[in-house]
C-alpha positions as CSV (number, residue, x, y, z in Angstrom):
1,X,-4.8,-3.6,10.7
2,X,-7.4,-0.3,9.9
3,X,-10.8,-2.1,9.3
4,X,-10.8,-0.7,6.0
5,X,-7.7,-2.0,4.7
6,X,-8.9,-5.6,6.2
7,X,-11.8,-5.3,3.9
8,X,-9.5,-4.0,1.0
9,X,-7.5,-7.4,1.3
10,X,-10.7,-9.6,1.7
11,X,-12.4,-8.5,-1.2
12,X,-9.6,-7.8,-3.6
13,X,-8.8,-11.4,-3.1
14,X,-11.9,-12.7,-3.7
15,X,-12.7,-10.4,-6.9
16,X,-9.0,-11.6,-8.4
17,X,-10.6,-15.5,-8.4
18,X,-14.1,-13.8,-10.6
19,X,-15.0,-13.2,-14.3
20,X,-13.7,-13.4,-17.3
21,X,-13.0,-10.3,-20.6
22,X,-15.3,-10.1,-23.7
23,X,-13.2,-10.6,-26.8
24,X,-14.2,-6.6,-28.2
25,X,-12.3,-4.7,-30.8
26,X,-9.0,-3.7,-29.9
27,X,-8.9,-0.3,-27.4
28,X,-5.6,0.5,-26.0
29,X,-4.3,3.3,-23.7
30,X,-3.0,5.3,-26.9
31,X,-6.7,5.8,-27.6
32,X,-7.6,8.2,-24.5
33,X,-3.8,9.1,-23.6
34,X,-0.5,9.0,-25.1
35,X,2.0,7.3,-22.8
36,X,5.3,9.2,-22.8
37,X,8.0,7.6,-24.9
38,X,10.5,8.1,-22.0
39,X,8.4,6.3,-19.7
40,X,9.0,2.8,-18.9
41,X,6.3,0.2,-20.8
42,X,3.1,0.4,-20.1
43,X,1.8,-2.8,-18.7
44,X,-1.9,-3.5,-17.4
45,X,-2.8,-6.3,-15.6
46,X,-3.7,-9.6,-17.2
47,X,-7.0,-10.1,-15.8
48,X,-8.1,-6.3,-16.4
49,X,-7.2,-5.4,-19.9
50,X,-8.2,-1.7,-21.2
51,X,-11.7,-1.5,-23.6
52,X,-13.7,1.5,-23.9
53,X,-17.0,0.5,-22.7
54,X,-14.6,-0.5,-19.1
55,X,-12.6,2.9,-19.7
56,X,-16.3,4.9,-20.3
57,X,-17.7,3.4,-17.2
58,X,-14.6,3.6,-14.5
59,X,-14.5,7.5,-16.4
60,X,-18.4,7.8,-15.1
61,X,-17.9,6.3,-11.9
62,X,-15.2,8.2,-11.0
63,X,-17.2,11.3,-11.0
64,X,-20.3,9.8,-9.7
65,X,-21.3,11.8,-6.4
66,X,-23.6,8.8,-5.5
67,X,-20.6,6.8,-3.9
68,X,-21.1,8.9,-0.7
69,X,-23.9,8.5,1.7
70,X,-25.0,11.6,1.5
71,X,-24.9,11.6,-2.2
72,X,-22.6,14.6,-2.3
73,X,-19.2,13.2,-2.7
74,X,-17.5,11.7,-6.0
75,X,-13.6,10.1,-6.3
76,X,-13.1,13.9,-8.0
77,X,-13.7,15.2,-4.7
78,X,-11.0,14.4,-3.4
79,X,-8.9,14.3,-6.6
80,X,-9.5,17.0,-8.6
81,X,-8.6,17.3,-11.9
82,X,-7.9,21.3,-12.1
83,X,-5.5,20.1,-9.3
84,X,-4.1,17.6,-11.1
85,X,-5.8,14.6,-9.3
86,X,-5.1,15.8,-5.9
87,X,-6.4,18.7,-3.1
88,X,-6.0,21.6,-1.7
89,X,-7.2,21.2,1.7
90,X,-5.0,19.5,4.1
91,X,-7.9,16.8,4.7
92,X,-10.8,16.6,2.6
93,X,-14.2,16.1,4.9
94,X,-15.8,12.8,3.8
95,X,-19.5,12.2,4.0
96,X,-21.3,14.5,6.6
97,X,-18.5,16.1,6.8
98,X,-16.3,13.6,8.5
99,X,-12.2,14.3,8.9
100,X,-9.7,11.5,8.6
101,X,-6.1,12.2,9.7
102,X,-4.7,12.2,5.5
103,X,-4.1,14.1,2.6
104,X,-5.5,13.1,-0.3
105,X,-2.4,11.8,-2.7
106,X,-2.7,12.8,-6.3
107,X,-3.6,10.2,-8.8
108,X,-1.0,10.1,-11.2
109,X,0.7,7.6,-13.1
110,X,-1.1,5.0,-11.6
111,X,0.1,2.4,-13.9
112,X,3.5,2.3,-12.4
113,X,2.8,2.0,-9.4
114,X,3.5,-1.0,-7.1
115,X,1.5,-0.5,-3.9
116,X,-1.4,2.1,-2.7
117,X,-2.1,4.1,0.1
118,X,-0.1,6.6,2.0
119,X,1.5,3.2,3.6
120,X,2.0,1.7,0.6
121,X,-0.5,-1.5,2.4
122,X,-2.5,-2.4,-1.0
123,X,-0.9,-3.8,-3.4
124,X,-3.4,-3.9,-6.5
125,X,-5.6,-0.5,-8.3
126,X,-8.2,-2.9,-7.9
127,X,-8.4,-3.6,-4.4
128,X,-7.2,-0.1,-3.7
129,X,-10.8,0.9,-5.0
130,X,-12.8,-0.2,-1.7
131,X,-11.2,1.3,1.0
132,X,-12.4,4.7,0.3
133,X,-16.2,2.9,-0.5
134,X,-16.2,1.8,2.9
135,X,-14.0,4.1,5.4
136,X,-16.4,5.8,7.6
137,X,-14.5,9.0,7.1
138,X,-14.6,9.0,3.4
139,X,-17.4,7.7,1.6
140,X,-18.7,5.7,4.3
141,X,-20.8,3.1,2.0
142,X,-21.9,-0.1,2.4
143,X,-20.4,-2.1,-0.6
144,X,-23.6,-4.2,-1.4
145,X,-25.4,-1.1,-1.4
146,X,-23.9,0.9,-3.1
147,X,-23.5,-1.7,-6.1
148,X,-27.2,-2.2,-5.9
149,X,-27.9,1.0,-6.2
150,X,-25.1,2.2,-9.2
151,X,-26.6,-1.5,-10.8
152,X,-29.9,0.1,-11.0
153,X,-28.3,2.8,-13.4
154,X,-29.1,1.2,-17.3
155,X,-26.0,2.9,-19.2
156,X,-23.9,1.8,-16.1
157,X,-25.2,-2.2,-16.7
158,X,-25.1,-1.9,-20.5
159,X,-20.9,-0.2,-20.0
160,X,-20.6,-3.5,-17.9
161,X,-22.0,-5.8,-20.3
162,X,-20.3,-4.4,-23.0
163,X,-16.9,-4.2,-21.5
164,X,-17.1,-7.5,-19.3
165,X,-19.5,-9.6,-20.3
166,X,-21.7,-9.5,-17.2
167,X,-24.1,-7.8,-14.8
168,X,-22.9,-4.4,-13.0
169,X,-21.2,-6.0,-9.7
170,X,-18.3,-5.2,-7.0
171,X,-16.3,-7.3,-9.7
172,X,-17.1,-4.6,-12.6
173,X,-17.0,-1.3,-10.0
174,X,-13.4,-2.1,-8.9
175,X,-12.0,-3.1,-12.3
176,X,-13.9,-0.1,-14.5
177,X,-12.0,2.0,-12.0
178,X,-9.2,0.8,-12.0
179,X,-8.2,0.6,-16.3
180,X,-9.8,4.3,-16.0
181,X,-7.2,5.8,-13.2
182,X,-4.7,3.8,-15.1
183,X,-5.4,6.3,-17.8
184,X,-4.4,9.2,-15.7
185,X,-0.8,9.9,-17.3
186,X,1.1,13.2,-16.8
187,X,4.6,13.2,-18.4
188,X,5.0,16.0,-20.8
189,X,6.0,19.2,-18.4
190,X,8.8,21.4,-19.2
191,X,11.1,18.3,-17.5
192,X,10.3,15.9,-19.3
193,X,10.9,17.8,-22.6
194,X,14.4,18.8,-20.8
195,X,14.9,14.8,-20.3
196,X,13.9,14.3,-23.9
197,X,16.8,16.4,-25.0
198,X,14.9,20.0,-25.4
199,X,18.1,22.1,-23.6
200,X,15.8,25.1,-23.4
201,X,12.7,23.3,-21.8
202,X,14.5,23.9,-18.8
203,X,15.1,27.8,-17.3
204,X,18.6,28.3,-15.6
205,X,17.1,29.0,-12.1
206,X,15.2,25.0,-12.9
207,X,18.7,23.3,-14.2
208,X,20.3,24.8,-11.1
209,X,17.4,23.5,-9.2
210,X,17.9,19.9,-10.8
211,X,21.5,20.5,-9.5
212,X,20.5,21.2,-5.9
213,X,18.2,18.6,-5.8
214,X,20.8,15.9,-6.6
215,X,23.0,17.2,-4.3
216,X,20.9,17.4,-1.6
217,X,20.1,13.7,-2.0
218,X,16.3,14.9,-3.1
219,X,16.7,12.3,-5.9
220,X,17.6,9.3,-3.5
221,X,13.9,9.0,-2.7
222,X,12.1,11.0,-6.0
223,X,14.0,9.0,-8.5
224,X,13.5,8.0,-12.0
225,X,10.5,9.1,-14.3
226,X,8.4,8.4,-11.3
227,X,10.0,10.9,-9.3
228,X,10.0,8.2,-6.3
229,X,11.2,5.1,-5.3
230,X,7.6,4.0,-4.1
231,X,9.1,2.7,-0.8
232,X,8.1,3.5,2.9
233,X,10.5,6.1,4.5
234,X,10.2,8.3,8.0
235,X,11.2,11.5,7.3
236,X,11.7,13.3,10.7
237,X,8.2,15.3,10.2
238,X,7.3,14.9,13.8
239,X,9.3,13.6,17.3
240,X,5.7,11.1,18.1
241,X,3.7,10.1,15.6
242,X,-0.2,9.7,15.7
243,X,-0.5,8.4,12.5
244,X,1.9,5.7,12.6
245,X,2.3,4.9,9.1
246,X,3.6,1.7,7.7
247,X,3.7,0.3,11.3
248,X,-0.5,-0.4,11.2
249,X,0.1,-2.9,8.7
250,X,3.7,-4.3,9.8
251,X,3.7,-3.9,13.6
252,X,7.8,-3.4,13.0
253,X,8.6,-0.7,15.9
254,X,11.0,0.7,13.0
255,X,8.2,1.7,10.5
256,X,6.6,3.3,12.7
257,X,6.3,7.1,10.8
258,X,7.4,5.6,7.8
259,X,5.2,6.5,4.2
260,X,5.4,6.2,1.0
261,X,7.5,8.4,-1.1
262,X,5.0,10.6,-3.3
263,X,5.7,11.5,-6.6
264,X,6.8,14.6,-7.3
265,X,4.6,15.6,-10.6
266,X,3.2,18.9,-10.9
267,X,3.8,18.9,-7.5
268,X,3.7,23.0,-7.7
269,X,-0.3,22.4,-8.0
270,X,-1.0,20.1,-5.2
271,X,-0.3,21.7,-1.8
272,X,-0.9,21.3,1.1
273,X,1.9,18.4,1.9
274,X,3.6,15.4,3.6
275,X,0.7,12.6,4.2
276,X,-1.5,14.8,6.8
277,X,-1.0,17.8,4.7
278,X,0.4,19.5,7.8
279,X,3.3,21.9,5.2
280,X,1.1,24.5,3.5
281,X,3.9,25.5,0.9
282,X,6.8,24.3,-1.3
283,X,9.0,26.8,1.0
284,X,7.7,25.2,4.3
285,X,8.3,21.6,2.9
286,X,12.3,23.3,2.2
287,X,12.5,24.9,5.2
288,X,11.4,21.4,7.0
289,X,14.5,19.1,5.4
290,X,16.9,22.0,5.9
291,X,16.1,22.1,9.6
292,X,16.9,18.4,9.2
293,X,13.9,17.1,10.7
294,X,12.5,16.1,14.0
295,X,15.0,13.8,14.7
296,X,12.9,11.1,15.2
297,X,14.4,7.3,15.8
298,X,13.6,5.8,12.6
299,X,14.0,9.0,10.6
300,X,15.6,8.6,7.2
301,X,19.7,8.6,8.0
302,X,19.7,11.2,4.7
303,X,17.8,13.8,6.6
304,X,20.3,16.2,7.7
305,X,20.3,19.7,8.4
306,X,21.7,21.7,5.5
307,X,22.7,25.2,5.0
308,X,20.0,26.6,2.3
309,X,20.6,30.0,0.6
310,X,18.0,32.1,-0.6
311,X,19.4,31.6,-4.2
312,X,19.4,27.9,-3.3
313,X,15.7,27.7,-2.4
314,X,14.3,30.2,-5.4
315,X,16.6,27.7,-7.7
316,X,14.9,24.6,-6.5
317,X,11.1,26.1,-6.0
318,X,12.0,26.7,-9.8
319,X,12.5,23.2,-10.7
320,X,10.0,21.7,-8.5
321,X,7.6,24.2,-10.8
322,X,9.1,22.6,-13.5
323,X,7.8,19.4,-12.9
324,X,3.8,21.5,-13.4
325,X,2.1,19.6,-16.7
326,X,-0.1,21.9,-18.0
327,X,-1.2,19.9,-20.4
328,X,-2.2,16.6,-18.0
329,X,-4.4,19.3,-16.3
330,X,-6.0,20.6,-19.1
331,X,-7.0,17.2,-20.4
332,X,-8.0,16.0,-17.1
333,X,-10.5,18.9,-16.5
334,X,-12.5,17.5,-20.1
335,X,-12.6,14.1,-18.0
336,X,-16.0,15.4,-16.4
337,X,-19.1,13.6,-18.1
């Protein structure tokens, strides 16, 4: 198991058995973001309830460039909002420039969510939170450090006393983060109006898109509201894998190239794909499942090679841009302190 993920586990345990909430006038979601009405409920953790001093200060932190060691590098790095949470560089260089092996996944819909990581191998927002702190090829921090040096910040202590009745610590970090990405909500693009009954939200090229789609057995794996299942699958992007996926945290010789489905949300706006961002367009990503794959041992028995028309691939392009929310985007970019 990846160092990093080993201290994910260790810590997220031990900050689940600390602290307690501050009874504080009541601050829900509907305050920063509306949660769409065809979503499924919104449910946040017991032990990590939303307030707005712990919504202000995961909203500070996540911009804060001081997580890097070279003070140059914030979570919006990485995810950035005119992007809608995500990249457009195949790998983003960590601090002093350092290159790990995957793309950066946009941060959407958090809140539904069951597991984190590309390999699904975190199971908590919370815990998720420290791998990035301490991979060498991201921010490449010491953890006590770097909380001793964001505790020296006075707004930052006064947000944690105010929202959980204690000192700035690991504990308040991970948690402040977390209620704040839970925030990040995209579900009013031209689909979702289409799924809420608007007939013309939808162009024809996009409905015969949604068509294609379904046929193609797209929707097997981006399902749902979510657009995605959330579980591990190999889909035939390479013959040998490097990165091995799912495998580093099973050791199951049948995950091996196996990640987790992404969601498809404004998925127009955050090439490059696949988990090393190795597919520079929507078209490429097409062209890669009509091929039907690598052929790879454990690839994904749905994975098949499939005649694509021109007409067939404009149709779908148009509903995969129909997924964009333009106004997720928009309110992320007024995230920035």
């Amino acid at each position: 198991m990846p160092k990093a993920i080993r201290h994910t586990l260790l810590w997220g345990t031990v900050l689940v058995l600390m602290g307690c909430e501050p009874e504080l006038p009541a601050f829900t979601v509907a305050d920063v973001r509306e949660v769409p009405t065809h979503f499924p409920a919104y449910v946040e953790p017991a032990d990590n309830p939303l307030n707005e001093a712990k919504w202000e200060l995961g909203r500070h932190l996540f911009f804060d460039e001081r997580f890097s060691a070279d003070g140059m590098l914030s979570c919006a790095s990485c995810h950035n909002p005119s992007l809608a949470m995500a990249d457009s560089l195949a790998v983003t260089p960590g601090s002093s420039g350092a290159l790990g092996v995957r793309n950066a996944p946009a941060l959407v819909n958090l809140a539904w969510q069951p597991r984190f990581h590309r390999e699904g191998g975190v199971s908590s927002l919370e815990a998720q939170v420290l791998a990035p702190v301490q991979e060498p090829t991201e921010f490449h921090r010491d953890l006590v450090e770097l909380v001793d040096q964001l505790g020296q910040d006075l707004q930052y202590q006064e947000w944690a006393q105010e929202g959980f009745d204690r000192p700035f610590d690991a504990y308040v970090m991970t948690r402040a983060l977390a209620a704040f990405q839970r925030t990040l909500i995209s579900g009013s693009a031209p689909y979702d109006r289409w799924l809420q009954g608007q007939a013309e939200a939808l162009s024809p090229a996009a409905l015969r898109g949604r068509d294609r789609f379904e046929e193609f057995e797209c929707a097997s794996c981006h399902q749902g509201v979510m657009l995605s299942d959330f579980a591990t699958h190999n889909t035939g992007l390479y013959a040998s894998y490097v990165d091995q996926g799912a495998y580093r945290l099973t050791f199951d010789s049948t995950d091996i190239g196996a990640f987790k489905t992404p969601s498809l949300r404004n998925v127009a706006l955050t090439a490059p794909y696949m988990f090393d961002g190795s597919l520079p367009t929507l078209e490429s990503v097409l062209e890669h499942y009509a091929s039907g794959g690598s052929g790879h041992v454990n690839q994904d028995e749905r994975i098949q090679a499939r005649a694509l028309s021109a007409r067939d691939r404009s149709d779908l392009i148009a509903f995969l841009e129909s997924l964009t929310d333009d106004k997720f985007v928009t309110w992320s970019e007024g995230l920035r302190p």
